[in-house]
C-alpha positions as CSV (number, residue, x, y, z in Angstrom):
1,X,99.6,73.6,101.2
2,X,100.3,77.1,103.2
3,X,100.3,77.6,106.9
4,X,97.9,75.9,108.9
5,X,97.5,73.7,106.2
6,X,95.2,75.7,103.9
7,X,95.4,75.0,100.3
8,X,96.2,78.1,98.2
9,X,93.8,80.6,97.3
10,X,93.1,80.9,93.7
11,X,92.1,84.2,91.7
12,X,88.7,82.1,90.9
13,X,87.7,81.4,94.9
14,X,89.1,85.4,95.4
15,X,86.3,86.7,92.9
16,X,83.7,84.7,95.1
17,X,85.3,86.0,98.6
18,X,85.1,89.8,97.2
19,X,82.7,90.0,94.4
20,X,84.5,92.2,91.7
21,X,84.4,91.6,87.9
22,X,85.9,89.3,85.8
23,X,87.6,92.5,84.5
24,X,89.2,93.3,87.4
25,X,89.8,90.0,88.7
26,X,92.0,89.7,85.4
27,X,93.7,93.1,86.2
28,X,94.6,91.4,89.8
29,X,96.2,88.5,87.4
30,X,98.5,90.5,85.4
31,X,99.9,92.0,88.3
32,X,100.3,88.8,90.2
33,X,102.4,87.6,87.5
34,X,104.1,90.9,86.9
35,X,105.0,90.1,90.9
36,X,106.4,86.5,90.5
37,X,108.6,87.7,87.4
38,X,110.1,91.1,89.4
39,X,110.8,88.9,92.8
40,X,113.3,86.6,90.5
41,X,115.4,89.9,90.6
42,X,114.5,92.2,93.3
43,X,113.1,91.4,97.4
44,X,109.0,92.7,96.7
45,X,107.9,90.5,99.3
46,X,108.2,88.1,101.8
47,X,109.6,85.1,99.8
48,X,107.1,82.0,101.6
49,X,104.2,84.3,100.5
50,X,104.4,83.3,97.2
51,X,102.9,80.4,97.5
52,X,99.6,81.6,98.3
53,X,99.9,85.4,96.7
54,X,96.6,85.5,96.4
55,X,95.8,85.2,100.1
56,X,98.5,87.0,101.5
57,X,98.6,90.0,99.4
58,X,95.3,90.0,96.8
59,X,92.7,89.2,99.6
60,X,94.8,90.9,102.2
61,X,94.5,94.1,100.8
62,X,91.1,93.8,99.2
63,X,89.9,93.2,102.9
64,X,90.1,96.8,103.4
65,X,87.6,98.0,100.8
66,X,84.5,97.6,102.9
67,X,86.1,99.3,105.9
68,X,87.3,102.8,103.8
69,X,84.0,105.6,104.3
70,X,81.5,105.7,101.9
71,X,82.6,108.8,100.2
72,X,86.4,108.6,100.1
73,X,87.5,110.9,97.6
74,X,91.6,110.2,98.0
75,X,93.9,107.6,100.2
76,X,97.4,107.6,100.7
77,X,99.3,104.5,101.5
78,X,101.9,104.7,103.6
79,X,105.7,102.5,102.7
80,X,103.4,100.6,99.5
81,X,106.0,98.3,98.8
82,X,105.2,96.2,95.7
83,X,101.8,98.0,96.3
84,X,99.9,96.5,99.2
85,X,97.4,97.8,100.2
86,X,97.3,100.7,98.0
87,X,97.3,99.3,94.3
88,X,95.3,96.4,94.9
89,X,92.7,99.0,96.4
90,X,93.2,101.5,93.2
91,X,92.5,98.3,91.3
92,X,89.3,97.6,93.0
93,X,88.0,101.6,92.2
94,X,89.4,103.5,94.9
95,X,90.1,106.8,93.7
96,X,92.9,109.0,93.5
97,X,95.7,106.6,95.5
98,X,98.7,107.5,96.5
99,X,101.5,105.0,97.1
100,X,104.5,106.4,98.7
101,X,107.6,104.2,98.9
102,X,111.3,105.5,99.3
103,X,113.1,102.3,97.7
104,X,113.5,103.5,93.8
105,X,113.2,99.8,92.5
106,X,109.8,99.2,94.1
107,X,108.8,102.5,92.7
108,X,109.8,101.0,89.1
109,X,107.7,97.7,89.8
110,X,104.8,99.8,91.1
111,X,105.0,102.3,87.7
112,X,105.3,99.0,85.2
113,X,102.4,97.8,87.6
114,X,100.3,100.4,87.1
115,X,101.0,100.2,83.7
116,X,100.0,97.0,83.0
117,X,96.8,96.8,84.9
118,X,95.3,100.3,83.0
119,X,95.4,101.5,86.9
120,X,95.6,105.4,87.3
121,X,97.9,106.1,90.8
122,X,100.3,108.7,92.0
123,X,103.7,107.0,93.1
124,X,105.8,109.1,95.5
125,X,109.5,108.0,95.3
126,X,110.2,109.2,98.9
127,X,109.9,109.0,102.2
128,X,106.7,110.1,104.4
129,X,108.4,113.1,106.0
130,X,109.7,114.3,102.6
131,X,106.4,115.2,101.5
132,X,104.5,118.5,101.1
133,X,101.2,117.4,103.1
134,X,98.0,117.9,102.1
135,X,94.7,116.4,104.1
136,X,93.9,113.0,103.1
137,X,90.9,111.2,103.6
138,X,91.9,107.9,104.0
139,X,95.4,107.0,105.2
140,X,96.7,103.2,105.3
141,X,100.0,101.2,106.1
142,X,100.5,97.4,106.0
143,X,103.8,96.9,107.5
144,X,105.4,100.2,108.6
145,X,105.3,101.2,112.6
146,X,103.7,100.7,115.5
147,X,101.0,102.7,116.1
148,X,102.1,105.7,117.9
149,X,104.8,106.2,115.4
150,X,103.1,105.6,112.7
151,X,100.4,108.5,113.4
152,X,103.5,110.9,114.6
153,X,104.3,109.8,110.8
154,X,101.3,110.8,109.5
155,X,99.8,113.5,111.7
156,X,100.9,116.3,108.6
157,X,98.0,114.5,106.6
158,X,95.2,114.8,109.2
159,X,92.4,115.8,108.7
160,X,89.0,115.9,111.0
161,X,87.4,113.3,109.1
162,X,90.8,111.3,108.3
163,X,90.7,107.7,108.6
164,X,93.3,105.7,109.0
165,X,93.3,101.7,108.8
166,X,96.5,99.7,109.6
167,X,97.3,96.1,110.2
168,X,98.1,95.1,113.7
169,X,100.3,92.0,113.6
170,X,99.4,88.6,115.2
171,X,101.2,89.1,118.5
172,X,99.3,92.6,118.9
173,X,98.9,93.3,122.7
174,X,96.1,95.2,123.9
175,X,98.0,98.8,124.6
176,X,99.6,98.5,121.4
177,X,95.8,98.9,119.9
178,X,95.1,101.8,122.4
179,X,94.7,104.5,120.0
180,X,95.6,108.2,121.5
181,X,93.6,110.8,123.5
182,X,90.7,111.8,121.3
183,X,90.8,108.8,118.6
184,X,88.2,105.9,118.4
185,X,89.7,102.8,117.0
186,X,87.5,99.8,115.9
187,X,89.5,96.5,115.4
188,X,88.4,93.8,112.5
189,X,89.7,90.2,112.5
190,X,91.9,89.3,109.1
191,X,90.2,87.1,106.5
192,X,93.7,86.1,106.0
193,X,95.6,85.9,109.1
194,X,94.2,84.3,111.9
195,X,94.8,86.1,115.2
196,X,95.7,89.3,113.6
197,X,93.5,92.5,113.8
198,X,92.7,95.3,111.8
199,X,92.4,98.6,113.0
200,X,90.5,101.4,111.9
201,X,91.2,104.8,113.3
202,X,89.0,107.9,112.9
203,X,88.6,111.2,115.4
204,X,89.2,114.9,115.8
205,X,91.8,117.3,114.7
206,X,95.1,116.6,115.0
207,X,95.8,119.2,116.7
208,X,93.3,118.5,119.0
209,X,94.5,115.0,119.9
210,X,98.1,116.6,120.9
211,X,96.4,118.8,123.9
């Protein structure tokens, strides 16, 4: 049993929740696998998530789909990690991801990944600030920063239409989901963590939102 006394998601119950293929559902499989072996050896994830990977990362991340904009051509994701949210979303047909994580082992588990589940990504051994920017449409983090930080983080990679969708943690307080002058930011409930919000940001320029 998990938390709250759930019993464990399986990959069968997460094709009903999201609707994808059989294909794809057995893409998600490989790399859940590919996760138990590498966490023998290196830290991917939070240990007690293991038992139930398929809420707490699979369904977690796949959550996001229906919130990205109709016609999102690229999205970056912000400190991926083992690859949540960003793989799991390239995975489920998002194109042209970009997962950026400084930690050179998780890179290796990401490539080997990627590898594995026929997925075509762009892995970025380095840190946010290291990067030459370029004007993404969607940008996401699962665990990075607060808020103001993380958009001071990000704010190279604005665009006018950028979105950006991060996970606000159970204990969020109201002004930590106060978005900046000139943003409008929608919050979701979690399929998979109740009490914790999603947030979706989208706005003007930059530029604008510093004046």
């Amino acid at each position: 049993m998990t938390r709250g006394g759930a019993a464990p998601l399986g990959s069968a119950e997460f094709r009903r929740l999201t609707g994808v293929s059989r294909e794809t559902t057995e893409r998600l499989e490989a790399y859940a696998g590919l996760l138990e072996k590498w966490q023998r050896r290196i830290n991917l994830v939070g240990a007690s998530t293991l038992g139930d990977p398929w809420r707490r990362h699979m369904l977690d991340s796949a959550q996001l789909r229906p919130l990205l904009p109709h016609r999102t051509r690229d999205l970056l994701d912000v400190g991926s990690g083992a690859g949540f949210p960003g793989l799991v979303l390239a995975i489920l047909g998002v194109p042209d991801v970009h997962l950026v994580e400084a930690d050179a082992r998780k890179c290796a588990f990401l490539r080997e990944a990627a590898r594995l589940t026929g997925t075509r990504v762009t892995i970025h051994r380095a840190r946010i600030e290291e990067l030459a920017p370029w004007p993404a449409s969607v940008i996401t983090a699962r665990a990075l920063a607060p808020l103001p930080d993380f958009l001071d983080l990000v704010s190279a990679f604005m665009a006018p239409t950028t979105c950006c969708i991060v996970f606000a943690g159970e204990r969020v307080r109201a002004e930590d989901a106060r978005a900046p002058k000139g943003w409008r930011v929608e919050s979701f409930p979690s399929q998979t963590r109740p009490g914790s919000r999603i947030l979706r940001l989208t706005g003007t320029s930059w530029d604008e939102r510093r004046r």
